[in-house]
C-alpha positions as CSV (number, residue, x, y, z in Angstrom):
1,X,22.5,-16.0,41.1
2,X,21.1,-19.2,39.7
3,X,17.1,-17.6,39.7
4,X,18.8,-14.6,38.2
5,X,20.5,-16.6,35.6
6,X,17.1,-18.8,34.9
7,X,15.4,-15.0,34.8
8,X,17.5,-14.2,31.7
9,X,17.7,-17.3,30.1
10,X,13.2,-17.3,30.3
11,X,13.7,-13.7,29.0
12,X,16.3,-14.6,25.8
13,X,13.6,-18.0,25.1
14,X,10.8,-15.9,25.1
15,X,12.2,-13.5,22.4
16,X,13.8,-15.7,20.5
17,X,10.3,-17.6,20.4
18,X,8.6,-14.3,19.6
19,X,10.9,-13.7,16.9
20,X,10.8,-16.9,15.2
21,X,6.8,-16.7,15.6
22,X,6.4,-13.1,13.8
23,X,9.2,-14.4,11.1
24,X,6.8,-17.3,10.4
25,X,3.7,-14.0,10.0
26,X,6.1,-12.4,7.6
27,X,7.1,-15.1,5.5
28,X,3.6,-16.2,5.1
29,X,2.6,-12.8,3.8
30,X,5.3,-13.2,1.3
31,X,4.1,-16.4,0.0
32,X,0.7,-15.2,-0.5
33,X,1.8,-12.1,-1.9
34,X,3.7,-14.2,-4.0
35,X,1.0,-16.2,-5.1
36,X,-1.2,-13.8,-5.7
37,X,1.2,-12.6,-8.6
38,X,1.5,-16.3,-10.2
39,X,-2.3,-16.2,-10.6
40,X,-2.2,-12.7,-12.1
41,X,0.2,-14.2,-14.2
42,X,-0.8,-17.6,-15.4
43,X,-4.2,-15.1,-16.5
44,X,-2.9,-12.9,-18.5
45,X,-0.5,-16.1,-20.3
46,X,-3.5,-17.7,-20.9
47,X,-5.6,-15.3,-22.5
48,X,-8.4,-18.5,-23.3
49,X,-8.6,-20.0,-20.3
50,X,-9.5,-19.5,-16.3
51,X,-7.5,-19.0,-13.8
52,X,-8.0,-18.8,-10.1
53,X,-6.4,-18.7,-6.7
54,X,-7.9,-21.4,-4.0
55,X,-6.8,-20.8,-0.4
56,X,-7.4,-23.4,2.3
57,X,-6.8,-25.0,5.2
58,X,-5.9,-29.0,4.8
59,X,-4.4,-30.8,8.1
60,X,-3.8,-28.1,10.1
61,X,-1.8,-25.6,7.6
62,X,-3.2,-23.5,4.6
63,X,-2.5,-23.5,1.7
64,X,-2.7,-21.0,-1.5
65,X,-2.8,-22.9,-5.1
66,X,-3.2,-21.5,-8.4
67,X,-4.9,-23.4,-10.8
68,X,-6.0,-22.9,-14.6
69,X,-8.5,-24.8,-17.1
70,X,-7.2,-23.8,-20.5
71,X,-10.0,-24.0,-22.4
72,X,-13.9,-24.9,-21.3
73,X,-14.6,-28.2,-21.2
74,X,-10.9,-29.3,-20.4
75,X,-9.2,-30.8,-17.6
76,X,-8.6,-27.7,-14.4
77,X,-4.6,-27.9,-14.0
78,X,-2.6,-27.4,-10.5
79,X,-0.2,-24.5,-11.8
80,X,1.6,-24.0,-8.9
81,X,1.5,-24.7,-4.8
82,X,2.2,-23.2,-1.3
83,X,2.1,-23.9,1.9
84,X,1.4,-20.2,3.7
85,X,2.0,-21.5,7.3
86,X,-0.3,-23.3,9.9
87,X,-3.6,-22.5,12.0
88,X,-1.8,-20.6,14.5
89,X,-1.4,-17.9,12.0
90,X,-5.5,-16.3,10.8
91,X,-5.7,-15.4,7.2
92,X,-8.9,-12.8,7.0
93,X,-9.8,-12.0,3.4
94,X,-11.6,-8.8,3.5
95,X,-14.2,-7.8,0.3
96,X,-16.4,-5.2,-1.1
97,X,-18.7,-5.2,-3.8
98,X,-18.4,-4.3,-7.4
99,X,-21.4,-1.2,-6.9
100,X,-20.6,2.5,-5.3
101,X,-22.5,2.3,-1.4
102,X,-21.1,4.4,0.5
103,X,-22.5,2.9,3.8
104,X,-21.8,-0.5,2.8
105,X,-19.6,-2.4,5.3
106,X,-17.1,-5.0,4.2
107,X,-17.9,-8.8,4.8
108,X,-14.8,-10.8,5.3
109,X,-13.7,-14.8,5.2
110,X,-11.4,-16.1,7.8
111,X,-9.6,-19.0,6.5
112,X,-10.2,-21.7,9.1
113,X,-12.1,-25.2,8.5
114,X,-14.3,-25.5,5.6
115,X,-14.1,-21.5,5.1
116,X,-12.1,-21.4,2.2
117,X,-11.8,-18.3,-0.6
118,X,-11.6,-18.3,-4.4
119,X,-9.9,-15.3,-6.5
120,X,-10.4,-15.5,-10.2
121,X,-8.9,-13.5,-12.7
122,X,-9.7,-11.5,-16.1
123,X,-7.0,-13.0,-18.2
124,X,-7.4,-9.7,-20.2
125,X,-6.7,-7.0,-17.8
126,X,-5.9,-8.8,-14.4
127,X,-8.5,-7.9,-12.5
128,X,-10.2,-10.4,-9.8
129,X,-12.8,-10.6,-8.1
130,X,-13.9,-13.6,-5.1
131,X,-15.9,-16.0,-4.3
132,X,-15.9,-17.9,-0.5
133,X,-17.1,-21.5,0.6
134,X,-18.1,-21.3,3.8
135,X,-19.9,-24.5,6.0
136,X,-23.2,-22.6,5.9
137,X,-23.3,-22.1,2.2
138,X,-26.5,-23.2,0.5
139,X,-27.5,-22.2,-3.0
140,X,-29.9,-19.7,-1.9
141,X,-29.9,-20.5,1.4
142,X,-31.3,-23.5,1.6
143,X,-31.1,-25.7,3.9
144,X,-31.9,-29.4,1.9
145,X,-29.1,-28.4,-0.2
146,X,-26.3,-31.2,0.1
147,X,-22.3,-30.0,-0.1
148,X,-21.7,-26.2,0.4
149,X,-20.5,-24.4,-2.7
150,X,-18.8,-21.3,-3.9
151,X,-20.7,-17.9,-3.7
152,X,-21.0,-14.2,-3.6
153,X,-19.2,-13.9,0.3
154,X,-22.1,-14.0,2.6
155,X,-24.7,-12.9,-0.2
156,X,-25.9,-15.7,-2.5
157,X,-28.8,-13.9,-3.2
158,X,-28.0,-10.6,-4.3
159,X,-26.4,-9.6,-7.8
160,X,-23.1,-8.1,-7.9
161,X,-19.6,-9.6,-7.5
162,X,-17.3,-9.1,-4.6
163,X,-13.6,-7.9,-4.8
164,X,-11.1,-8.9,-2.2
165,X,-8.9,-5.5,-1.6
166,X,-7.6,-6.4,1.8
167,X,-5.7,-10.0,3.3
168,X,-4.8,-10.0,7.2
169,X,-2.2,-12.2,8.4
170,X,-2.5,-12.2,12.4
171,X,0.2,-13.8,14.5
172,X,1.9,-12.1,17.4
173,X,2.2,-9.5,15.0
174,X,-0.1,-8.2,12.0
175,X,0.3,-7.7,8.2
176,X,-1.7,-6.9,5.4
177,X,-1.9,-7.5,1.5
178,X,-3.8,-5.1,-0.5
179,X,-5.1,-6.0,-3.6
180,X,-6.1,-3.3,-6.3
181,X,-9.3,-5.5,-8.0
182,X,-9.1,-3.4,-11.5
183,X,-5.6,-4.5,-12.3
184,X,-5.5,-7.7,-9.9
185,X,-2.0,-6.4,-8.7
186,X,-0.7,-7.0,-4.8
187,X,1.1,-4.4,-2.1
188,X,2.5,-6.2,0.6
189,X,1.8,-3.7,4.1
190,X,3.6,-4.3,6.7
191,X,2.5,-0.9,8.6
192,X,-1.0,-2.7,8.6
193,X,-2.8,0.0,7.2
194,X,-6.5,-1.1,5.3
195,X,-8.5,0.3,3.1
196,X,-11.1,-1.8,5.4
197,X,-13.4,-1.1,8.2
198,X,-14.2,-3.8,11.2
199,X,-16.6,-6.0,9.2
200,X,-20.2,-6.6,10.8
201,X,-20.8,-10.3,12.3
């Protein structure tokens, strides 16, 4: 009776604990989905000035922040904050270029580290497009350079800009934000169904 009774009472813990664990996946897809809006928003209020999402990880969590310069030349401003979760949880941005390949594979930027993402948006229309830091990243690929900066994801050399369509949020379970580059809008999946293929490297 008593290794039955510590049976269920393992069995109850370890759904409770999976529960609680894919809740956290869930509401950290919401936040970013929720995010993603704000900067699509704080764009198109500010029809002079740049706006971009910055994802991150800081201390062991990540975190999505929207921030705006108003005009050139003027101070950038932290509109709004979020903490999505913590490194337990991978955030994969997935991305494809702005030219029609039809056997071009998609790179992708797993949040993790010094690997960090940038979305900017058209404060016309909307539409984004990305830009990654990753620890590797030298202007043109060099290796004197000092700090790693922002680039074209896995491409520095090559013309073209890269849109993220695609977010994975992996836990104990999986879900996905699509992001429609032309209008910058967000569709939070939850049947995990990409436009993406696996990603080379």
């Amino acid at each position: 009776m008593v290794v039955l009774i510590l049976g269920i009472l393992a069995v109850g813990t370890a759904v409770s604990m999976s529960i609680v664990y894919n809740a956290k996946v869930s509401n950290a897809a919401k936040r970013l989905t929720s995010m993603l809006d704000r900067a699509r928003e704080e764009a198109m209020a500010h029809i002079t000035g740049t706006t971009y999402l910055e994802v991150k990880e800081e201390d062991g969590s990540v975190y999505a922040r929207v921030y705006m310069q108003p005009k050139s030349g003027e101070a950038v401003q932290t509109v709004a904050e979020e903490k999505l979760g913590n490194t337990n949880i991978t955030y994969t941005f997935y991305a494809y270029k702005d030219r029609d390949d039809s056997d071009e594979v998609p790179v992708s930027v797993e949040i993790s580290g010094t690997d960090e993402v940038r979305i900017l948006y058209n404060p016309a229309s909307g539409a984004c497009y990305g830009l990654s830091k990753n620890e590797d990243s030298r202007p043109d690929a060099s290796e004197d350079a000092e700090e790693p900066v922002y680039y074209l994801p896995f491409n520095p050399s090559k013309s073209g800009r890269y849109h993220f369509t695609d977010v994975k949020i992996e836990g104990n379970e999986t879900e996905w934000i699509m992001i429609i580059p032309e209008t910058g809008r967000v569709l939070k999946n939850t049947e995990a169904v990409s436009r993406t293929e696996e990603p080379e490297g």
